[in-house]
C-alpha positions as CSV (number, residue, x, y, z in Angstrom):
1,X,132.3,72.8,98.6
2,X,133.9,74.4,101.9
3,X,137.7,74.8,102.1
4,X,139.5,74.7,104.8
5,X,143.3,75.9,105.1
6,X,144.9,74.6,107.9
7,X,148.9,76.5,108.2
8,X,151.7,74.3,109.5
9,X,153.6,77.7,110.6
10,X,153.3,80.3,112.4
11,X,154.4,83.3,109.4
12,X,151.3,81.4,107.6
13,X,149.6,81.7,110.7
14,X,149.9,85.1,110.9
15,X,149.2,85.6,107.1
16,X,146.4,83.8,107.0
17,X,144.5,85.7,110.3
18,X,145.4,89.2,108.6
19,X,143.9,87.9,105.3
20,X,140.4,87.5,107.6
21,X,140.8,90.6,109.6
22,X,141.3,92.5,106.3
23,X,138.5,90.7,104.5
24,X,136.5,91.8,107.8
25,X,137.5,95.2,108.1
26,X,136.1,95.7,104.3
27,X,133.2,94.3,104.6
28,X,131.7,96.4,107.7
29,X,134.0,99.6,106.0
30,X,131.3,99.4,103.1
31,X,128.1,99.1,105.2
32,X,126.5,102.1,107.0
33,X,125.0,101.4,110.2
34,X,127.0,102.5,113.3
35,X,127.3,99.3,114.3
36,X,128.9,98.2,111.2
37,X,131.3,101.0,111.3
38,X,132.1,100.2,115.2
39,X,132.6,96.6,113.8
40,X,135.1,97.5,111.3
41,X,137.2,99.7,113.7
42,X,137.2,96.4,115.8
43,X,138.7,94.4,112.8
44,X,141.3,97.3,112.7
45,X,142.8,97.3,115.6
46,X,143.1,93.6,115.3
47,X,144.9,94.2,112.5
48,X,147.5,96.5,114.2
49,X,148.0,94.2,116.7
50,X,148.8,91.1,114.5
51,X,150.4,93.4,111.9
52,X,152.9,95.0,114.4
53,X,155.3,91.6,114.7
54,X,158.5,93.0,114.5
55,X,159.5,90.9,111.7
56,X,156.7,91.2,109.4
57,X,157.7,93.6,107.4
58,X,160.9,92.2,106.4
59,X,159.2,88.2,106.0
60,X,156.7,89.5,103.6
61,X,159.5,91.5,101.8
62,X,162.0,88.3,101.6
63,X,158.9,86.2,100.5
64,X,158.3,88.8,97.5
65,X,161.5,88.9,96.6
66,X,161.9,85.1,96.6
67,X,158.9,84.7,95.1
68,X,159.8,86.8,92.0
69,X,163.1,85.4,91.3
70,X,161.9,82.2,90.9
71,X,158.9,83.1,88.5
72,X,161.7,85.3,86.8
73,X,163.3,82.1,86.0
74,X,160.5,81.1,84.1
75,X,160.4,83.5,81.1
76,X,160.7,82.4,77.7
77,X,159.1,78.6,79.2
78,X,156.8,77.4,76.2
79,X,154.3,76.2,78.5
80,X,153.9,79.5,80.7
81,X,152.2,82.2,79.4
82,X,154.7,85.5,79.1
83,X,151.5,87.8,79.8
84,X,150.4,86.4,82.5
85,X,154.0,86.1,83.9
86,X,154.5,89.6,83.2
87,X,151.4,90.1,85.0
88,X,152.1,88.8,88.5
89,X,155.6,89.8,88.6
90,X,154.8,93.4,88.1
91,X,151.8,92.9,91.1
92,X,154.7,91.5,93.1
93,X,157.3,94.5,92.4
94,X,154.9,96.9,93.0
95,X,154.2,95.1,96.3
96,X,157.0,95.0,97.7
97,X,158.0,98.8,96.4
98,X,155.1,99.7,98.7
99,X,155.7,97.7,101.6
100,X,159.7,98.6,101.8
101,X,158.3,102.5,101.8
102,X,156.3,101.7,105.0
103,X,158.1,103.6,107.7
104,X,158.6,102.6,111.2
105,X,156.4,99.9,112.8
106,X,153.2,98.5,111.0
107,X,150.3,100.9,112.5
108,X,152.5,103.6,114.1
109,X,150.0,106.3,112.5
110,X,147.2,104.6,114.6
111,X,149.2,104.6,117.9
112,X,150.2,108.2,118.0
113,X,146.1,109.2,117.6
114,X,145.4,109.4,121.1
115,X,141.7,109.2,120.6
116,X,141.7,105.9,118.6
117,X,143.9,104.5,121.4
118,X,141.6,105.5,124.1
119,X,138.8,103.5,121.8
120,X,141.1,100.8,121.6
121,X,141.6,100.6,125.0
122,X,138.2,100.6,126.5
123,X,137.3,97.8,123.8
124,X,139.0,95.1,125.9
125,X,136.7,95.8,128.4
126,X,133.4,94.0,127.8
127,X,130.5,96.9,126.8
128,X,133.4,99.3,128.0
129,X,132.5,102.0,124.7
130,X,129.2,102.7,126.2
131,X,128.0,106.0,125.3
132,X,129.2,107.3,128.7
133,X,132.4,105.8,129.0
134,X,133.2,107.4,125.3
135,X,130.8,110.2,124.5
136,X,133.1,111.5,121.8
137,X,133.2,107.9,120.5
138,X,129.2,108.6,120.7
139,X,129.2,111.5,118.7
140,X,131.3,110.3,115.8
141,X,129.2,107.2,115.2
142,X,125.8,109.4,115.3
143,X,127.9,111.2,112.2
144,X,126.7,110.7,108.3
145,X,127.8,107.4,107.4
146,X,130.3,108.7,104.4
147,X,132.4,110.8,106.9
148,X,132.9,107.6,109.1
149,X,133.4,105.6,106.1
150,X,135.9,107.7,105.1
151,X,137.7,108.4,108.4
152,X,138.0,104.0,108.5
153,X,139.4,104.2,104.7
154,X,142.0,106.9,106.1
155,X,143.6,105.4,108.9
156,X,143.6,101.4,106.7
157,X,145.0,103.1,104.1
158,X,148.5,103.0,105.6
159,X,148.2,99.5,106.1
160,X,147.1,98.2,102.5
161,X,151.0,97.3,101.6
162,X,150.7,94.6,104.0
163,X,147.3,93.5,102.6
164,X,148.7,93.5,99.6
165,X,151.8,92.1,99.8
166,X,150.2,89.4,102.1
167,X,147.0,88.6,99.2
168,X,149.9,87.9,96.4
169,X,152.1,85.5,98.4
170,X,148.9,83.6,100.1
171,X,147.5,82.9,96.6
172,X,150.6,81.7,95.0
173,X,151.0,79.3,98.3
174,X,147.0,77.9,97.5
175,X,148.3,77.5,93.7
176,X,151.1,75.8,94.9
177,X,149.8,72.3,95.1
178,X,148.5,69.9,93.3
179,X,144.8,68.7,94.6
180,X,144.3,65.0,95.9
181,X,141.4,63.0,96.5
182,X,141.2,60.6,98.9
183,X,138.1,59.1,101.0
184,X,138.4,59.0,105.0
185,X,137.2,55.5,106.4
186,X,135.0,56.3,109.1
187,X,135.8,59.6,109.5
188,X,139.5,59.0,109.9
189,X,142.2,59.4,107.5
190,X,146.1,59.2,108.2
191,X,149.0,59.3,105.5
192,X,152.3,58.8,106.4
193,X,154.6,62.0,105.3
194,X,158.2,60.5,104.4
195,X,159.8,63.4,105.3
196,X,157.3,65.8,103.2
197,X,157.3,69.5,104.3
198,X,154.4,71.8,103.3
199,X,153.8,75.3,104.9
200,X,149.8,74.6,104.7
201,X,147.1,72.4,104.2
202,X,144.0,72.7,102.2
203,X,141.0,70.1,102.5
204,X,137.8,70.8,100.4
205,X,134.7,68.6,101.4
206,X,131.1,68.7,100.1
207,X,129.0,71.8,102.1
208,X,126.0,69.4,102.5
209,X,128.6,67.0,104.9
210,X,127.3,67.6,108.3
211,X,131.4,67.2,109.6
212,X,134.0,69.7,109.9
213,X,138.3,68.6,109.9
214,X,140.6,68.7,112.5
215,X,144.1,67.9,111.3
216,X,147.1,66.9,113.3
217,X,150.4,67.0,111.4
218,X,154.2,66.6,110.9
219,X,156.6,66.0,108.4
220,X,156.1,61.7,109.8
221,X,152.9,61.3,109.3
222,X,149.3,63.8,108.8
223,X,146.2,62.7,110.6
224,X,142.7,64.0,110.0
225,X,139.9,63.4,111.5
226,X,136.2,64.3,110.7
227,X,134.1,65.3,113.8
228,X,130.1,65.8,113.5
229,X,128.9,69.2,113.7
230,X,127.3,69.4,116.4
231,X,127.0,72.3,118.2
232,X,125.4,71.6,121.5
233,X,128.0,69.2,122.8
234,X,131.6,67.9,122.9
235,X,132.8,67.0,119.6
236,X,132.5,63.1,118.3
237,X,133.7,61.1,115.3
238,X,131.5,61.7,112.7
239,X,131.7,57.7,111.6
240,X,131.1,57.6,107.9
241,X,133.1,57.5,104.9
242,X,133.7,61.4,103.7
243,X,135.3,61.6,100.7
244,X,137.4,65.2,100.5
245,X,140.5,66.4,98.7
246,X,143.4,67.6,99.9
247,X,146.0,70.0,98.7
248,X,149.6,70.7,100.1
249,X,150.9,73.9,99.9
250,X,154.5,74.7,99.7
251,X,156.2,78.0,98.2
């Protein structure tokens, strides 16, 4: 199966692109070629960027909070288990503990190093950290691949609240819903909302499917569509039934 999550906000939105630049920025952290390493500095500074919305910090904080007093509320339940309540609502505290102790604006500690800046800024232009544009750049990438690991684990490390905080609320939202299975006639599928809110969508389809979703939706009525994957032209209805499920997520 292949999922798709499809946010119906912008704070998911955001959430949702951190949770890939994150995932990104770890995967090329681990690897040791230069051009991994350049890779995952890349993801980085993507991640400052996205991360530096003013009101992050205090969403993600709110959200926590939010999110704990309801699963509080659930204690002594006979049909929830109190370990595993325990469990996420001490992930949650210490969560939001870290992310309140982050001080100043998501990333500062990367803005005041001039040198990273001057990286970040040639990276906008297209081959612009050629070896002679950045020769110190140059130098640090020719370094062993444990000190450049660890200079990339240094300057995330300030920024792993977010992740964090970010991981617990996104996977409580994809718990969130129940799953449904429906079957889109001819690649077209449309379900009237009655006034149904969710914050995001989540359609899971067969990986062999040669079609790929494009949804369209408000709280009146959700369209999807399946288009053919086809990479060498415009997209087109890919008309056949496609059974998928669908799964609306709501906190």
């Amino acid at each position: 199966m292949i999922s798709y999550d499809f946010p119906l906000n912008e704070r998911v939105r955001t959430l949702l692109r951190l949770e890939d630049l994150y995932a990104r920025m770890a995967y090329f952290a681990e690897k040791t070629n230069p051009a991994d390493h350049h890779a995952a500095l890349g993801a980085l500074f993507d991640i400052v960027e996205v991360a530096s919305r003013a009101d992050l910090k205090s969403d993600l904080l709110q959200e926590l909070e939010r999110q704990k007093r309801i699963l509080s509320a659930l204690h002594n339940n006979p049909g929830i288990s109190e370990e595993a309540l325990d469990a996420i609502l001490g992930e949650i505290e210490s969560a939001s503990n870290s992310v309140f102790d982050i001080s100043g604006k998501a990333g500062q500690h990367l803005r005041e190093n001039e040198w990273l800046m001057g990286i970040k800024q040639r990276t906008s232009i297209p081959g612009g950290t050629c070896e002679f544009d950045l020769p110190s750049y140059h130098y640090w990438l020719h370094q062993d691949a444990t000190l450049r690991r660890d200079c990339l684990n240094e300057w995330l490390a300030p920024m792993l609240p977010i992740r964090d905080g970010l991981s617990i609320i996104l996977k409580l939202l994809r718990e969130s819903g129940k799953v449904h299975h429906f079957i889109a006639q001819q690649g077209s599928f449309q379900q009237v909302q009655g006034g149904r809110v969710a914050q995001m969508l989540r359609i899971s389809l067969g990986a062999a499917l040669p079609c790929i979703p494009e949804v369209s939706a408000n709280k009146y009525v959700l369209n999807i569509r399946f288009v053919a994957a086809n990479y060498a032209s415009k997209s087109v209805l890919y008309e056949q039934d496609v059974a998928f499920n669908l799964t609306f997520c709501s906190l």
